[in-house]
Jmol script that loads the backbone (N, CA, C; Angstrom):
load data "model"
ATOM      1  N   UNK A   1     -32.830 -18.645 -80.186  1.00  0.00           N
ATOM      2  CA  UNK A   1     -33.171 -20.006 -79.807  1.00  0.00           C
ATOM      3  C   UNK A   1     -34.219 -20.600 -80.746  1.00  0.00           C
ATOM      4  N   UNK A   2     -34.901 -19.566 -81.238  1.00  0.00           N
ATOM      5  CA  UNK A   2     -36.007 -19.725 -82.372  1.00  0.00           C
ATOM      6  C   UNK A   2     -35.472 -20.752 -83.461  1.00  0.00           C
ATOM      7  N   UNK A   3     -34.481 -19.766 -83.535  1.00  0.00           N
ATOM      8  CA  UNK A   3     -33.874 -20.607 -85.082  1.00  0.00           C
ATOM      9  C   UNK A   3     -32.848 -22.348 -84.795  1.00  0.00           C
ATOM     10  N   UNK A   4     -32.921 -21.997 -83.863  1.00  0.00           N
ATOM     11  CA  UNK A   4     -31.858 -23.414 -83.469  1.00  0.00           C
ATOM     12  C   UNK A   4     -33.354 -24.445 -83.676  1.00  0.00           C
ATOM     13  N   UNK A   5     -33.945 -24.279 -82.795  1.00  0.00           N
ATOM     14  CA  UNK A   5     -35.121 -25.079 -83.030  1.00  0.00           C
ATOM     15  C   UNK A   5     -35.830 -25.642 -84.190  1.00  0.00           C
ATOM     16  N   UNK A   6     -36.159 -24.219 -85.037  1.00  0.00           N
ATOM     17  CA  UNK A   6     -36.658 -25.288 -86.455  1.00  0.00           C
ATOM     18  C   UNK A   6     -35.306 -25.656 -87.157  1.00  0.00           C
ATOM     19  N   UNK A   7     -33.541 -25.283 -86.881  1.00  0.00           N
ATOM     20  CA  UNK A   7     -32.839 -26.519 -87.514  1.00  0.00           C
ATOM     21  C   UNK A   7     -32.683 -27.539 -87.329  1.00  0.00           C
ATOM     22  N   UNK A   8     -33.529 -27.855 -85.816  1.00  0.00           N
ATOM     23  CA  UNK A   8     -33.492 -29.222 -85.571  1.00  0.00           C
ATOM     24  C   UNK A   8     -34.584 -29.640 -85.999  1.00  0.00           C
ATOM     25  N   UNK A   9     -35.335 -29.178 -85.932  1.00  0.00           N
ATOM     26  CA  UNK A   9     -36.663 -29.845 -86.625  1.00  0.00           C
ATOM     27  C   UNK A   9     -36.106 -29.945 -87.903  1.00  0.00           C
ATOM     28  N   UNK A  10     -35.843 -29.203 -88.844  1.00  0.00           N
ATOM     29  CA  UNK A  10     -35.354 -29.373 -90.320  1.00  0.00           C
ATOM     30  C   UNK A  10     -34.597 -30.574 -90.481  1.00  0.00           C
ATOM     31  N   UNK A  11     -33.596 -30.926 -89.708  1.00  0.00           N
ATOM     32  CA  UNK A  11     -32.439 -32.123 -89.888  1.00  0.00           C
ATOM     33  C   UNK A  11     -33.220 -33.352 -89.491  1.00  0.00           C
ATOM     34  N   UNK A  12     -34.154 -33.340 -88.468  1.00  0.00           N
ATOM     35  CA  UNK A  12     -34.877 -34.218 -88.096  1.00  0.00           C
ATOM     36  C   UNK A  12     -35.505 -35.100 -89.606  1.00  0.00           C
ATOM     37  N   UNK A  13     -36.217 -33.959 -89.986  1.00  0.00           N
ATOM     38  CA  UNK A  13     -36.899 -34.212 -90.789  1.00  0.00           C
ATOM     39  C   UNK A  13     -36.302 -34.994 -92.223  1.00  0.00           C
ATOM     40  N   UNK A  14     -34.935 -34.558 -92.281  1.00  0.00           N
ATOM     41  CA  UNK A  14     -34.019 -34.791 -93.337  1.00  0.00           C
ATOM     42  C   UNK A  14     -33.260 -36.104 -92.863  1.00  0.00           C
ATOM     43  N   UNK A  15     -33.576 -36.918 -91.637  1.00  0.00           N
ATOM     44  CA  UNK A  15     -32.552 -37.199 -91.271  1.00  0.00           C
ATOM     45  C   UNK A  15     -33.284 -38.793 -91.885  1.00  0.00           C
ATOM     46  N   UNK A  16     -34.183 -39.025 -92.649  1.00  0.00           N
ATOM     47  CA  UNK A  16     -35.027 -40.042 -93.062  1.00  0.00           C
ATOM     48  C   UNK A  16     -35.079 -40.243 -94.574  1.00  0.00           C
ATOM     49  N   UNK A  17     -34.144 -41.129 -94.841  1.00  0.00           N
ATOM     50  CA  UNK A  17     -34.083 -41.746 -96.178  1.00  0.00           C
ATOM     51  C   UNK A  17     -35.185 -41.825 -96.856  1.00  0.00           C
ATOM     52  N   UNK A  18     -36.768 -42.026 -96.633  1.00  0.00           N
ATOM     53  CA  UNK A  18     -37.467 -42.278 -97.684  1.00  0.00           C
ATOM     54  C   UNK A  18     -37.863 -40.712 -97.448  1.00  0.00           C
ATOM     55  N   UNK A  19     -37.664 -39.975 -97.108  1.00  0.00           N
ATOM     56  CA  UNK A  19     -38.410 -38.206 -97.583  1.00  0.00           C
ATOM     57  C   UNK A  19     -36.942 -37.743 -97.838  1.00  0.00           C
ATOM     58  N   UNK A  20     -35.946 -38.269 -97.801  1.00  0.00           N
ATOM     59  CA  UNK A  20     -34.956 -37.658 -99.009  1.00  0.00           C
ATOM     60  C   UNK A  20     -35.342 -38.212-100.183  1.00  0.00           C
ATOM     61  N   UNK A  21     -35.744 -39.481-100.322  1.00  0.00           N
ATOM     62  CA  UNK A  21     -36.169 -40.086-101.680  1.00  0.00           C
ATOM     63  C   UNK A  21     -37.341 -39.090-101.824  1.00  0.00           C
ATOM     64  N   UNK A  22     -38.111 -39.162-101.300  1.00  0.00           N
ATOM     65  CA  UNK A  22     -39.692 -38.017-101.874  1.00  0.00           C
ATOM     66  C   UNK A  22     -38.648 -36.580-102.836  1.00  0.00           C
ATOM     67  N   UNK A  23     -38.135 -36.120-101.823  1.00  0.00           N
ATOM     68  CA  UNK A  23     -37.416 -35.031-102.066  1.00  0.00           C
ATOM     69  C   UNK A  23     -36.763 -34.725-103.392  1.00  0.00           C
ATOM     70  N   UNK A  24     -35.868 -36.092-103.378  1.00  0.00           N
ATOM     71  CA  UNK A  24     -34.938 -35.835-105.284  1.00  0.00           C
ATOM     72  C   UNK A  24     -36.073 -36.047-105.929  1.00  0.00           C
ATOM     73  N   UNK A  25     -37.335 -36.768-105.772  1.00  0.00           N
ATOM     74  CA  UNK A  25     -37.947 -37.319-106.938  1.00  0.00           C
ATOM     75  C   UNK A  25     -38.725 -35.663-107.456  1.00  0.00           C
ATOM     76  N   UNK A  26     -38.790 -35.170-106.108  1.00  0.00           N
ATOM     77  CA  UNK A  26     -40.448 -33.466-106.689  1.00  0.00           C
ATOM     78  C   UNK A  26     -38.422 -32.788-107.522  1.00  0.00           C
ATOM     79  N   UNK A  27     -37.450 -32.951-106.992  1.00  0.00           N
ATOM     80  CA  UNK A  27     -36.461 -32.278-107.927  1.00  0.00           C
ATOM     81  C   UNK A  27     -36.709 -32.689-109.282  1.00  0.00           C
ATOM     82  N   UNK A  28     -36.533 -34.260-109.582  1.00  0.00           N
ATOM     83  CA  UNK A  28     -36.919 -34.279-110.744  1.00  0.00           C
ATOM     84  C   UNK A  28     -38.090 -34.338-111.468  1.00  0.00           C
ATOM     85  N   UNK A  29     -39.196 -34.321-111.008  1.00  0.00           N
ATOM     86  CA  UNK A  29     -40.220 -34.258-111.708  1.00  0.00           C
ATOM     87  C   UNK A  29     -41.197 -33.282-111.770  1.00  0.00           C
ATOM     88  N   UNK A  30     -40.609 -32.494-110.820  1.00  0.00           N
ATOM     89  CA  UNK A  30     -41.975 -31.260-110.348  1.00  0.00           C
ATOM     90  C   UNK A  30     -42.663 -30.878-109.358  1.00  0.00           C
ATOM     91  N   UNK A  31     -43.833 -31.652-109.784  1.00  0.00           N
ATOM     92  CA  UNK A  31     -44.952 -32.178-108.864  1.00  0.00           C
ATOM     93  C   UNK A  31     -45.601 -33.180-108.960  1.00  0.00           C
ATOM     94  N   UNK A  32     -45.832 -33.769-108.088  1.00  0.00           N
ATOM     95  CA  UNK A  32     -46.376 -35.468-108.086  1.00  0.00           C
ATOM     96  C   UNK A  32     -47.689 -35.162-106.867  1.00  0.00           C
ATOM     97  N   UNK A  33     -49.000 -36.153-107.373  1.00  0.00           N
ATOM     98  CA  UNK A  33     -49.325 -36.714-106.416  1.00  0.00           C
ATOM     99  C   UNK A  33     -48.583 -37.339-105.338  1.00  0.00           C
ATOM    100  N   UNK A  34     -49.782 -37.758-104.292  1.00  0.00           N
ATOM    101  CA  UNK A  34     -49.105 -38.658-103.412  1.00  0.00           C
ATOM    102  C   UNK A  34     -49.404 -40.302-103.655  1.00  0.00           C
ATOM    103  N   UNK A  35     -50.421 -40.852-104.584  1.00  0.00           N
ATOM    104  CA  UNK A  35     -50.032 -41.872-105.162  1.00  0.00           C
ATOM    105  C   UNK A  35     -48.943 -42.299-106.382  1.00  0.00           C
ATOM    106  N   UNK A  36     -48.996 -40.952-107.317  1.00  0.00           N
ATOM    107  CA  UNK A  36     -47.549 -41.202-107.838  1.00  0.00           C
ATOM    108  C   UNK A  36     -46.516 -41.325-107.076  1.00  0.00           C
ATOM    109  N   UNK A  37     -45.757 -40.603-105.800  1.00  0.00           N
ATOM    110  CA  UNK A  37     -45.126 -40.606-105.291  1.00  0.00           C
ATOM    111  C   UNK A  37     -45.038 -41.803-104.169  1.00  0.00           C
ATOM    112  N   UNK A  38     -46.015 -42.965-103.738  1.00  0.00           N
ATOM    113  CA  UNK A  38     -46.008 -43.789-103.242  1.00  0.00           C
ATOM    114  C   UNK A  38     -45.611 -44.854-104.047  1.00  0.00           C
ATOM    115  N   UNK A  39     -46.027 -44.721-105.689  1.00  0.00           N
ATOM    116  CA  UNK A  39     -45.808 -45.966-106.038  1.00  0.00           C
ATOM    117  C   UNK A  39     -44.334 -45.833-106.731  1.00  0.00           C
ATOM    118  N   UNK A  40     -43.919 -44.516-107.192  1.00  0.00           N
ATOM    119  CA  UNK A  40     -42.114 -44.544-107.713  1.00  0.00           C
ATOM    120  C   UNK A  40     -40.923 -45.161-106.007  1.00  0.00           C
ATOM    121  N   UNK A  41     -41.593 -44.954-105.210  1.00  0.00           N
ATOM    122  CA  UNK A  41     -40.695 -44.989-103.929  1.00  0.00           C
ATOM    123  C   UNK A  41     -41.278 -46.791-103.094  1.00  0.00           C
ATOM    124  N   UNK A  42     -42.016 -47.113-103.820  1.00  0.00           N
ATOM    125  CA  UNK A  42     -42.998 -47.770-103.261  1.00  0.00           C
ATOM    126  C   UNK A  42     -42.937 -48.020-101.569  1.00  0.00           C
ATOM    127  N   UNK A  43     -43.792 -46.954-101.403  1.00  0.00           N
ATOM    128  CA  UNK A  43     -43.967 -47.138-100.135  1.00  0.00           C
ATOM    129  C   UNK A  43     -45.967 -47.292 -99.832  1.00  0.00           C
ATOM    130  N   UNK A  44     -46.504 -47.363 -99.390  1.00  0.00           N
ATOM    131  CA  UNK A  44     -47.586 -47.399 -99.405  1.00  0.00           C
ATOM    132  C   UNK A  44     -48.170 -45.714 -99.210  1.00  0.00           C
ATOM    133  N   UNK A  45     -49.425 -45.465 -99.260  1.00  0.00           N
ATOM    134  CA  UNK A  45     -50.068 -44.426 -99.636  1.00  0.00           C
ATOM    135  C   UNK A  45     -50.713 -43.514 -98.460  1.00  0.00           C
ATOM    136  N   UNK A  46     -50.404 -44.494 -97.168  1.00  0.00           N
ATOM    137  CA  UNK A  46     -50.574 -43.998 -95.877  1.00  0.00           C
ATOM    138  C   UNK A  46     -49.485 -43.025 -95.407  1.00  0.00           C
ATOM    139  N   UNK A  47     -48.360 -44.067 -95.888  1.00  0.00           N
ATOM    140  CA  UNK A  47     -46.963 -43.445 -95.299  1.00  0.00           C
ATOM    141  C   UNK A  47     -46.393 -42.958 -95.893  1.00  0.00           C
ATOM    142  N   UNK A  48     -46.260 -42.952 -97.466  1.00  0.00           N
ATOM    143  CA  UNK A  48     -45.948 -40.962 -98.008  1.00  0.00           C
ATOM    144  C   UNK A  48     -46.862 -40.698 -97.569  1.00  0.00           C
ATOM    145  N   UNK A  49     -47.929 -39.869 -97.360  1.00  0.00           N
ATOM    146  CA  UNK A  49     -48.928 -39.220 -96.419  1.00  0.00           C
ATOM    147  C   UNK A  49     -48.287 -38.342 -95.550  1.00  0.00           C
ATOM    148  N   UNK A  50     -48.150 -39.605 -94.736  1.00  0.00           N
ATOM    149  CA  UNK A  50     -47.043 -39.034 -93.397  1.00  0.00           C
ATOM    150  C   UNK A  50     -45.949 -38.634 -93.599  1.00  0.00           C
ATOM    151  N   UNK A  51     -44.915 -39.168 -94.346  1.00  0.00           N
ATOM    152  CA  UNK A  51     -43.489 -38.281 -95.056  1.00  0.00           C
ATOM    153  C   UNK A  51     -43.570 -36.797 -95.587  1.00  0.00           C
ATOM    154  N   UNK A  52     -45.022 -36.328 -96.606  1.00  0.00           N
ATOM    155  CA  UNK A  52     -45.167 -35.557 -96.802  1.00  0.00           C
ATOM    156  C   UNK A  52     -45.723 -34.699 -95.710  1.00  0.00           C
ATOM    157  N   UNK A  53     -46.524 -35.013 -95.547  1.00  0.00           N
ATOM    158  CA  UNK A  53     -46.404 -34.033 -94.297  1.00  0.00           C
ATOM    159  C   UNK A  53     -45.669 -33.310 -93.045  1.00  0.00           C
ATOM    160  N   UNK A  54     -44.958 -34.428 -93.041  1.00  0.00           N
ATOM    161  CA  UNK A  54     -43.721 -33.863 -92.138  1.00  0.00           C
ATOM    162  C   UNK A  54     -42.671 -32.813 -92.912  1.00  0.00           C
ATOM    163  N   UNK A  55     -42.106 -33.021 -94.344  1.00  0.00           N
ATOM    164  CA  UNK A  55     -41.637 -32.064 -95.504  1.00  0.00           C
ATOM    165  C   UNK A  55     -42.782 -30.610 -95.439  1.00  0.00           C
ATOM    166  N   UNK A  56     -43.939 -30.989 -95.568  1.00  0.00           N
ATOM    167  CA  UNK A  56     -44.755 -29.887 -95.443  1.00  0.00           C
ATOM    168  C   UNK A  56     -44.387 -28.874 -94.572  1.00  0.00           C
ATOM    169  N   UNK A  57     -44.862 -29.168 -93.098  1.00  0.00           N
ATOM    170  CA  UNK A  57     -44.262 -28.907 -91.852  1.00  0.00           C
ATOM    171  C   UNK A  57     -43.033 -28.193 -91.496  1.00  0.00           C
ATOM    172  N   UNK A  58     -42.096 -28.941 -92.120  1.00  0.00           N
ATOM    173  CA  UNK A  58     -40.888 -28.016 -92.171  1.00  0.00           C
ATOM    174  C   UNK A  58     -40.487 -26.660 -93.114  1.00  0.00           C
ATOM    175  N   UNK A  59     -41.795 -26.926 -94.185  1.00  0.00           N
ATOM    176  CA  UNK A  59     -40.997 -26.012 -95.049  1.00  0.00           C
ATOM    177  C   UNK A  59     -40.383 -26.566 -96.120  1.00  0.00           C
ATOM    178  N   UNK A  60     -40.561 -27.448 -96.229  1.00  0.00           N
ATOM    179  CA  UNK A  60     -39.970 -28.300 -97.808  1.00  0.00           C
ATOM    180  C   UNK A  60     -40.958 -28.213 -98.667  1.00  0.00           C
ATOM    181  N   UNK A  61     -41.732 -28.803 -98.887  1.00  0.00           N
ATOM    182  CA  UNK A  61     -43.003 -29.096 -99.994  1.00  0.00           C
ATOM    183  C   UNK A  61     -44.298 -28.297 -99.584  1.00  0.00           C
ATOM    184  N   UNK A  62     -45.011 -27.913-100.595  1.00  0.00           N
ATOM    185  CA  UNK A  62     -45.822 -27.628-100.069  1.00  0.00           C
ATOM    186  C   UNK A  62     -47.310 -27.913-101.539  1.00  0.00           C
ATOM    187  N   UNK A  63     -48.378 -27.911-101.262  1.00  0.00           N
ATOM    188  CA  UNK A  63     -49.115 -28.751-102.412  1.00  0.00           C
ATOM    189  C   UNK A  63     -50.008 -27.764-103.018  1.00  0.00           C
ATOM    190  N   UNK A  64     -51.011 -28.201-103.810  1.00  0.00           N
ATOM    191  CA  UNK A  64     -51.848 -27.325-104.704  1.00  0.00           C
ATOM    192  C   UNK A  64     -52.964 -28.273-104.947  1.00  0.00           C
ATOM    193  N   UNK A  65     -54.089 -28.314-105.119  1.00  0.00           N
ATOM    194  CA  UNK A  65     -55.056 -29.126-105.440  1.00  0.00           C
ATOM    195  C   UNK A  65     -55.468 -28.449-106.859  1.00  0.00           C
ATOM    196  N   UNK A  66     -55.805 -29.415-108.083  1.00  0.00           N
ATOM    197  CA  UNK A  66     -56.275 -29.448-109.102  1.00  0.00           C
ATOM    198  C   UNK A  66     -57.641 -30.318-109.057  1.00  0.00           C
ATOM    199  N   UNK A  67     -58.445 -30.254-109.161  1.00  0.00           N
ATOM    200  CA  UNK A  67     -59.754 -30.693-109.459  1.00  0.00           C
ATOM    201  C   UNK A  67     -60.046 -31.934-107.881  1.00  0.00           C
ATOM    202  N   UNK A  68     -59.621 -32.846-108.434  1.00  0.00           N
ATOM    203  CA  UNK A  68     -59.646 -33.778-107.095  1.00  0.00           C
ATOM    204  C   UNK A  68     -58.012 -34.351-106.844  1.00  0.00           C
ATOM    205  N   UNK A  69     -57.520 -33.926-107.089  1.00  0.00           N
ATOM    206  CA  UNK A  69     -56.253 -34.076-107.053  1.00  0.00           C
ATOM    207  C   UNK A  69     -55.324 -33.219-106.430  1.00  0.00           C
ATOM    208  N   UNK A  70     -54.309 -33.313-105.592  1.00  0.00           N
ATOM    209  CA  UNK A  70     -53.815 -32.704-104.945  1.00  0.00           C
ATOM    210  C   UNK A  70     -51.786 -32.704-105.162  1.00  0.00           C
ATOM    211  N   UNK A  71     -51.639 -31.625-105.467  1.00  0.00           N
ATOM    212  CA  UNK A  71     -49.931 -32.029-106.019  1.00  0.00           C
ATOM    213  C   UNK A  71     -49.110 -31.405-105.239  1.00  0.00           C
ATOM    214  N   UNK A  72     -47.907 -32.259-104.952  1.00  0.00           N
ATOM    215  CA  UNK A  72     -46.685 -32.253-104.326  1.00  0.00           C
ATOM    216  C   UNK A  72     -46.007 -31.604-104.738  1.00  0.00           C
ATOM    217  N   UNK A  73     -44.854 -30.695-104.405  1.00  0.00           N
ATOM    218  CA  UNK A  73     -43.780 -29.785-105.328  1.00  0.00           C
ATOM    219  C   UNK A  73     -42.915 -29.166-103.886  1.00  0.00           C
ATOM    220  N   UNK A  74     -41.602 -29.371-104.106  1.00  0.00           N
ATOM    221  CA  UNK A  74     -40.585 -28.230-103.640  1.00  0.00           C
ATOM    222  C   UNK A  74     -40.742 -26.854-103.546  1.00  0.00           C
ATOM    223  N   UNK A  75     -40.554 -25.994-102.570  1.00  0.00           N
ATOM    224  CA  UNK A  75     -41.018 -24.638-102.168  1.00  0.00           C
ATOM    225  C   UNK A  75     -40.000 -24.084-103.155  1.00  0.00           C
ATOM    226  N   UNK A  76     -40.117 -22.745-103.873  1.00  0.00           N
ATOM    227  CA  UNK A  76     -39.419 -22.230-104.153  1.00  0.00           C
ATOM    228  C   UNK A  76     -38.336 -21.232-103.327  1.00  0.00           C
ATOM    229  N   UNK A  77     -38.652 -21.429-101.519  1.00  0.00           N
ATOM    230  CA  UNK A  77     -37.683 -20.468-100.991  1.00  0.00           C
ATOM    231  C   UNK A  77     -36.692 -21.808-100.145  1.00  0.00           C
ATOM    232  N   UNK A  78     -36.954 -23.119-100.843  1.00  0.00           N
ATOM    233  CA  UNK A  78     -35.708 -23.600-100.295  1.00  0.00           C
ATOM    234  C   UNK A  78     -34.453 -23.741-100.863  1.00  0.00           C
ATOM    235  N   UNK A  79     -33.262 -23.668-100.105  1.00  0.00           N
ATOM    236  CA  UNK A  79     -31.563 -22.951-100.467  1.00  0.00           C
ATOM    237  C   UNK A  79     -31.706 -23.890-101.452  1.00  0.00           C
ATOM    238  N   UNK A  80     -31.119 -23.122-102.660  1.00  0.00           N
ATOM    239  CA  UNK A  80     -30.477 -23.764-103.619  1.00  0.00           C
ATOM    240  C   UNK A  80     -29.310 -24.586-103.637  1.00  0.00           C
ATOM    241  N   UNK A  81     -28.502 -24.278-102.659  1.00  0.00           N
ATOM    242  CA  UNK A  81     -27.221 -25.054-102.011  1.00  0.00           C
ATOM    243  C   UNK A  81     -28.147 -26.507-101.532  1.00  0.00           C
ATOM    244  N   UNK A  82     -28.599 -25.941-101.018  1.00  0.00           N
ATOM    245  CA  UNK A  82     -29.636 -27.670-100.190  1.00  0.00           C
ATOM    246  C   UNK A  82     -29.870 -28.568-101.624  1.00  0.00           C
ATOM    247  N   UNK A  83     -31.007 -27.566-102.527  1.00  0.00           N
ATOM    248  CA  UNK A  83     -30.753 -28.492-103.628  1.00  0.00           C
ATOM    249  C   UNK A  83     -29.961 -29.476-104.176  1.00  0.00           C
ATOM    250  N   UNK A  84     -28.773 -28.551-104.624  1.00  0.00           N
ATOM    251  CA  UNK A  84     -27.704 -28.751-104.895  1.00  0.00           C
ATOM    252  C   UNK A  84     -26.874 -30.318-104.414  1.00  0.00           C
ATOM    253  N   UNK A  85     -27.044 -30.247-103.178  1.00  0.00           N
ATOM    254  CA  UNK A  85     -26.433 -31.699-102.223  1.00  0.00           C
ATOM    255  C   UNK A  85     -27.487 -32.219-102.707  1.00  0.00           C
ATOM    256  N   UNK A  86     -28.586 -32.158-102.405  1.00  0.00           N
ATOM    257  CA  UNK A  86     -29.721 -33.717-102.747  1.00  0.00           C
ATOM    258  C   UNK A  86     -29.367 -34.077-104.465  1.00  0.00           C
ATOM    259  N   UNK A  87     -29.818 -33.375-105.195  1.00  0.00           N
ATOM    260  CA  UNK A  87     -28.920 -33.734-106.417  1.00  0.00           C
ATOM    261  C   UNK A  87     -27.564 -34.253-106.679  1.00  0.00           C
ATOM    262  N   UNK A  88     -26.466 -34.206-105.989  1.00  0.00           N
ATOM    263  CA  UNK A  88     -25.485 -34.740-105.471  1.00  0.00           C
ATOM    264  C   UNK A  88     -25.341 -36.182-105.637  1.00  0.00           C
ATOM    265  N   UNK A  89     -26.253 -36.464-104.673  1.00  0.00           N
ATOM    266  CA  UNK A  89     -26.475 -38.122-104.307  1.00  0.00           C
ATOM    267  C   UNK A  89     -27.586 -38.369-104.859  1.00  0.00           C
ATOM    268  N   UNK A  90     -27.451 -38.264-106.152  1.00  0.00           N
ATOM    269  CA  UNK A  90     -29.099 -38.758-106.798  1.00  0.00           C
ATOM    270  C   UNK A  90     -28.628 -40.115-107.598  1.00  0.00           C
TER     271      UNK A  90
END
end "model"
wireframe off; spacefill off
backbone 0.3
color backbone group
């Protein structure tokens, strides 16, 4: 029942067009801030905030801080198949 649960949380989480946009963009670029990543998607800087964190949460992204800066990036234990589809529709 464990696992049914975080796939709903997972799809939940997926089920939101602008953190699929977050999503292809750390595919193509790496790692981003979250003001880089607010202003390629333009969304404001509150609400990637909140997008990322919810990706966090699930297990999608997870960050690193450099000096005062803090960077965004794709986990390396998510399915490559998953990849795969978001690249898809890029």
């Amino acid at each position: 029942m464990k696992n049914l649960k975080q796939l709903t949380k997972n799809f939940k989480a997926l089920g939101n067009e602008r953190r699929l946009k977050i999503l292809k963009l750390l595919l193509k670029e790496d790692k981003l801030t979250v003001g880089e990543i607010s202003d390629r998607i333009s969304l404001s800087f509150r609400s990637t905030s909140k997008h990322l964190k919810i990706l966090e949460n699930t297990g999608f992204v997870g960050w690193k801080q450099a000096g005062t800066n803090i960077y965004y990036f794709i986990l390396s234990d998510v399915s490559a198949e998953f990849l795969k589809l978001i690249k898809k529709f890029s």
